[in-house]
C-alpha positions, 0 to 999 in steps of 0.5 A: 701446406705451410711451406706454400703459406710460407712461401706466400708471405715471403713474397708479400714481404719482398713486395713491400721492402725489397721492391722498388716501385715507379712514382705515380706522377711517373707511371700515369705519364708513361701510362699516357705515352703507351695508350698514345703510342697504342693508338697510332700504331693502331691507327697506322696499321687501319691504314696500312690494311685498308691500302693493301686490301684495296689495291688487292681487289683492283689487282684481282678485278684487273686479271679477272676482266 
């Protein structure tokens, strides 16, 4: 059990000092260019399957008569 505790502390201790974290300003900007990009590729694919699913009900109205 002490070798877990061991290994625990250690590595809140790399975290601290070995670790190099992303500046704030950094991480809020490249935060807002995933959400956005998030969102249009979202949008693009809404798009991409209503297209298709309309055009697989005309297909399947026109081969049934």
């Amino acid at each position: 059990m002490s070798e877990v505790i061991t290994y625990i502390k250690e590595s809140f201790e790399e975290l601290k000092n070995n670790v190099s974290w992303t500046p704030r300003s950094e991480l809020q900007r490249l935060t807002m260019v995933v959400l956005i990009f998030s969102l249009i590729f979202s949008l693009a694919i809404w798009g991409a399957d209503t297209v298709l699913s309309r055009l697989i009900t005309i297909y399947f109205k026109l081969i049934n008569g």
